[in-house]
C-alpha positions in Angstrom: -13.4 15.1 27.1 -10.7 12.5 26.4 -8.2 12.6 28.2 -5.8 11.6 25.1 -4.5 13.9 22.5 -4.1 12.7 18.7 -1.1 10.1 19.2 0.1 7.1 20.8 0.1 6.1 24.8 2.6 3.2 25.9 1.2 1.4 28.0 -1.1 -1.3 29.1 -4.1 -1.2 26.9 -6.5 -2.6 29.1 -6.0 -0.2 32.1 -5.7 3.0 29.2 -9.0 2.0 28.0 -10.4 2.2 31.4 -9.3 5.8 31.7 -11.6 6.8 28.4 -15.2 8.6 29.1 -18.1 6.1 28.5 -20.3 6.6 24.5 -17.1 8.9 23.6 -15.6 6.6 20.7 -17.0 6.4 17.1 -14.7 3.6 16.0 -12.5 1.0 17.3 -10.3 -0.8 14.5 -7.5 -2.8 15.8 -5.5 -6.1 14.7 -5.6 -7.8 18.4 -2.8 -10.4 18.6 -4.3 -13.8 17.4 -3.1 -16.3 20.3 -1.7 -18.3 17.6 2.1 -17.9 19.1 3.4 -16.1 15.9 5.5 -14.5 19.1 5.9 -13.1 22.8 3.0 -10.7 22.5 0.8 -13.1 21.1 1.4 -15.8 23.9 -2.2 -15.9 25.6 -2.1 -19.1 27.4 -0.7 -20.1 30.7 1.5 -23.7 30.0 4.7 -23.6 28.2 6.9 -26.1 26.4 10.7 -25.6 25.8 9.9 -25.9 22.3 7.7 -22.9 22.0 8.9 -20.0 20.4 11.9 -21.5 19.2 13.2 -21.3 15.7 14.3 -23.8 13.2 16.5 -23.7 9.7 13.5 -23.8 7.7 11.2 -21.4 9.7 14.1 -19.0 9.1 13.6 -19.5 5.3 9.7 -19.0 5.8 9.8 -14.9 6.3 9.1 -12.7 9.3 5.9 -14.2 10.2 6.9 -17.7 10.9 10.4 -17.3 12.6 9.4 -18.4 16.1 7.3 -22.0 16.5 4.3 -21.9 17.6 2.2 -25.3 18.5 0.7 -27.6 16.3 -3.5 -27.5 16.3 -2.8 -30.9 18.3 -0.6 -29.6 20.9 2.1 -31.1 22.8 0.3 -31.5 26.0 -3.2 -32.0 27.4 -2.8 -28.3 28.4 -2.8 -27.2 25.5 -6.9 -28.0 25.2 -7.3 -25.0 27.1 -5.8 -22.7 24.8 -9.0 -21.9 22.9 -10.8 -21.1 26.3 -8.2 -19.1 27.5 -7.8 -16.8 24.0 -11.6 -15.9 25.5 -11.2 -15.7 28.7 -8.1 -12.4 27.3 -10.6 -11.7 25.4 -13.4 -10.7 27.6 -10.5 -8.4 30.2 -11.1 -5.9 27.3 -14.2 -6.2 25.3 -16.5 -4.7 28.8 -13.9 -1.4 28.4 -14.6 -1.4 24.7 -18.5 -1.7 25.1 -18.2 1.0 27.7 -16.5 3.6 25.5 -18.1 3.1 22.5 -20.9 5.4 21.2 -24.4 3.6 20.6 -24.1 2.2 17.3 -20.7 2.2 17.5 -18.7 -0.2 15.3 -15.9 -2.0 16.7 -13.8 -3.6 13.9 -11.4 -6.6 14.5 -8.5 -8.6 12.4 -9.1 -12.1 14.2 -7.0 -14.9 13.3 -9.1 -17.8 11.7 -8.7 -20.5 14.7 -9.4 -18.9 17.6 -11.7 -16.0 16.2 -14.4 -17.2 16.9 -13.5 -17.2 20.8 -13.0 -13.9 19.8 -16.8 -13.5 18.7 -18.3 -15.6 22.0 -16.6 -13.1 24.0 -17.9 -9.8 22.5 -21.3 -11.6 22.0 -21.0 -12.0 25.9 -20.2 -8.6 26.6 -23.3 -7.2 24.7 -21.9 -6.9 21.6 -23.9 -7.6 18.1 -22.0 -9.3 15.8 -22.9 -7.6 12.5 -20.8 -9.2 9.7 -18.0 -10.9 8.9 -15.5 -9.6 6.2 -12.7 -11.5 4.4 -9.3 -9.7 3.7 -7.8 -11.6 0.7 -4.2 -10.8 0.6 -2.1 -10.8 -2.4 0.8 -13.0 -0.7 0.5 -15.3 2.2 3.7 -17.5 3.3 2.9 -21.2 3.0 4.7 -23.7 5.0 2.8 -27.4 4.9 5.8 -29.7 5.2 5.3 -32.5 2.6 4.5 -36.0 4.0 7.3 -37.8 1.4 9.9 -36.2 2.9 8.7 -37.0 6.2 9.1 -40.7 5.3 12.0 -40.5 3.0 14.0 -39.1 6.3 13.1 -41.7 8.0 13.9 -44.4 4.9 10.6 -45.1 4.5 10.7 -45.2 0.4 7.6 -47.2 0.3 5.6 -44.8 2.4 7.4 -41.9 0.6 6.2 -43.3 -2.5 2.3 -43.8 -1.3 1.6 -40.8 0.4 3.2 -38.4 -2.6 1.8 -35.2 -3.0 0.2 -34.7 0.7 1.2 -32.2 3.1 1.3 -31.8 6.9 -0.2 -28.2 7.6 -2.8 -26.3 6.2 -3.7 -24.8 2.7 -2.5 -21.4 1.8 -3.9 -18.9 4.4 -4.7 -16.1 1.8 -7.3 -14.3 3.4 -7.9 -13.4 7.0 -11.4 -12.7 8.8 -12.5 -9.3 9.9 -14.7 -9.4 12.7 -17.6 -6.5 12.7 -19.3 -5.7 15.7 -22.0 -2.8 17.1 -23.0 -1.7 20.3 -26.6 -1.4 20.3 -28.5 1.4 20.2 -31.5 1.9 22.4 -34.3 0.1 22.4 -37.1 1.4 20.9 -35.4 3.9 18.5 -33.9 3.4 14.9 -30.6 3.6 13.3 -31.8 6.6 11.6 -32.4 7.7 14.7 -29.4 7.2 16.5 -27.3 8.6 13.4 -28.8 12.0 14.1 -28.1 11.8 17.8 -24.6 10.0 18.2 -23.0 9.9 14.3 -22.3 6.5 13.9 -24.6 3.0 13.1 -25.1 3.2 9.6 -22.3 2.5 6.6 -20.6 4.8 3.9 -21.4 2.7 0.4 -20.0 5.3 -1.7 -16.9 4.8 0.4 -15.9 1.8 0.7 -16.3 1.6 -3.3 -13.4 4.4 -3.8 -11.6 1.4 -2.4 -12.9 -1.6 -4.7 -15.7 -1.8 -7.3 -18.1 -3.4 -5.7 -19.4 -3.2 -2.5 -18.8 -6.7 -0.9 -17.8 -8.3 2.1 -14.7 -9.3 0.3 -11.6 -6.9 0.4 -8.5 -7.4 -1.8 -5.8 -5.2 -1.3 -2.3 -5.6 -0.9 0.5 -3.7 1.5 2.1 -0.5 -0.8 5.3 -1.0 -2.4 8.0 -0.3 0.7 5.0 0.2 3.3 5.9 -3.9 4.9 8.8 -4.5 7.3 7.7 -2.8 10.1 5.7 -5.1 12.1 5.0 -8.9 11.7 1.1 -8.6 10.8 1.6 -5.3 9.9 -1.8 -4.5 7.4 -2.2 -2.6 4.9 -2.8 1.9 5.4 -5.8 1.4 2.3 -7.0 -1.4 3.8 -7.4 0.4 7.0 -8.9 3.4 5.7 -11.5 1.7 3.7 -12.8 0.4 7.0 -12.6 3.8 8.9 -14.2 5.3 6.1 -16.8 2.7 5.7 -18.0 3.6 9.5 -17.1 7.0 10.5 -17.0 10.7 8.8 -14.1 13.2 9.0 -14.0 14.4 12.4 -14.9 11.5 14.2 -12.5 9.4 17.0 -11.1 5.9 16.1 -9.3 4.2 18.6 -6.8 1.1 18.0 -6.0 -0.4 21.6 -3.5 -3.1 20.0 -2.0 -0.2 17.2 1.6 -2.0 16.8 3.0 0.1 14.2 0.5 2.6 14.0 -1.2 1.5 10.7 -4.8 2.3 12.1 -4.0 6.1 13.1 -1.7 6.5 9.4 -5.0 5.7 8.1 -6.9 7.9 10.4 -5.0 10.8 10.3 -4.8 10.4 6.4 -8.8 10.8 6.4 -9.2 13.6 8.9 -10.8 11.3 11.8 -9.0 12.0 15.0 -7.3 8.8 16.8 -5.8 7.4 20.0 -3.5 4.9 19.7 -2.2 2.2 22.8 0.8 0.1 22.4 2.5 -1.8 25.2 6.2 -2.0 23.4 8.2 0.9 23.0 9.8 0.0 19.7 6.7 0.1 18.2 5.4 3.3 19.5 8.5 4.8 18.4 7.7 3.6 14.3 4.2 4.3 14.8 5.4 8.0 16.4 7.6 8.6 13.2 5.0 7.3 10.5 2.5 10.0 11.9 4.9 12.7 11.5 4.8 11.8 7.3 1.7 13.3 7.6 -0.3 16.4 8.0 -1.3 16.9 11.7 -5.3 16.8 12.0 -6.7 18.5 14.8 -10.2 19.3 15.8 -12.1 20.0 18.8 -13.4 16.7 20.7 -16.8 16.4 19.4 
């Protein structure tokens, strides 16, 4: 029995999931902070700069994502080579809990960012984890901010460099999809996945599905926040999105878990497809929103299976 009704828990997600009963979750889904500094929560490394998470005039212009400054992939210090390690070394003080509490043939789901994700995928490989697949979520609007090398040099009156080096950019191309990283616990040795359907629920995938969502059923998912569904959190995704992915693993009645549920996206989606949920957040803000969004919709309630 869970000790966790339908909702959201503030607190510490590590120490909650240490509290769940062992093979009692069908699903995790979650959007774990990405280590990339987009801000405070999603600081994962121990050395600091006076520089970090500041803000600038054209940051401002960027939109919500990019207010605060993260570091450049070079870094400003030597320390900052062991960012990487350390983004696995956070990962791996969760992904034992999430191995313990999953069901065999369990699917854990992850939004990874695309430079440190696959630290991400050592440390659940580490844990035990089988590292099924890798999805792509193309997004219909990404924020682009590669600073153009001209304008580099013409600050500097460099004309002839400004001239020479027109048309390249410091940054990176247009970040308009982001990776979802799919994962199972395995099931016992010497049995099937047909086999461990019928005993725990879970290990196959619902084709029929996932194609309510898109036309094709492909690794590749386009879809785009609802109009007035943004604004809530910074890398706040999509409720359809979400619920393609609960669907595409679990059936009605089922429990998804989202240890890193921000503004409560995950369990909208849950609660929308009759799956019951569980929900850990650390800041009370956001527990609040997700709270209020769960309220738009019909309570689901079913015995713990």
């Amino acid at each position: 029995m869970n000790p966790f009704p339908c909702g959201v828990t503030e607190g510490d997600s590590v120490a909650l999931m240490r509290t769940l009963p062992s093979s009692s979750i069908h699903l995790i889904l979650s959007d774990i902070p990405y280590g990339i500094g987009a801000d405070d929560w999603d600081v994962l490394h121990d050395n600091t700069n006076s520089a970090l998470l500041g803000s600038s005039p054209a940051q401002e212009k960027a939109g919500a994502i990019f207010k605060k400054r993260g570091k450049p992939l070079n870094g400003w210090s030597e320390a900052d080579r062991e960012i990487p390690k350390q983004y696995y070394e956070w990962c791996l003080t969760w992904a034992p809990e999430w191995m313990r509490v999953l069901k065999p043939g369990g699917s854990a789901i992850v939004f990874a960012g695309r430079r440190l994700s696959h630290r991400c995928i050592a440390a659940m490989e580490d844990c035990g984890f089988t590292h099924k697949d890798m999805l792509a979520w193309v997004r219909e609007r990404a924020a682009h901010r590669a600073q153009r090398l001209s304008v580099v040099f013409e600050r500097r009156g460099d004309l002839r460099n400004r001239e020479r080096w027109e048309g390249w950019k410091v940054g990176n191309l247009r970040p308009t999809f982001e990776p979802i990283l799919w994962f199972v616990k395995p099931y016992p040795i010497g049995t099937t996945i047909a086999d461990n359907v019928l005993e725990h629920g879970v290990g196959a995938f619902n084709e029929q599905a996932l194609l309510k969502y898109q036309r094709d059923p492909n690794n590749v998912i386009v879809c785009a926040l609802d109009r007035g569904e943004g604004g809530l959190h910074p890398t706040q995704k999509p409720v359809r999105l979400m619920r393609a992915l609960i669907e595409l693993t679990t059936v009605e009645g089922q429990l998804v878990v989202d240890p890193f549920c921000g503004s409560g996206s995950t369990l909208v989606a849950a609660q929308a497809g009759n799956r019951r949920y569980i929900g850990f957040e650390q800041d009370a803000e956001y527990c609040r929103i997700a709270r209020e969004r769960l309220v738009e919709y019909p309570l689901f309630t079913r015995a713990t299976a």
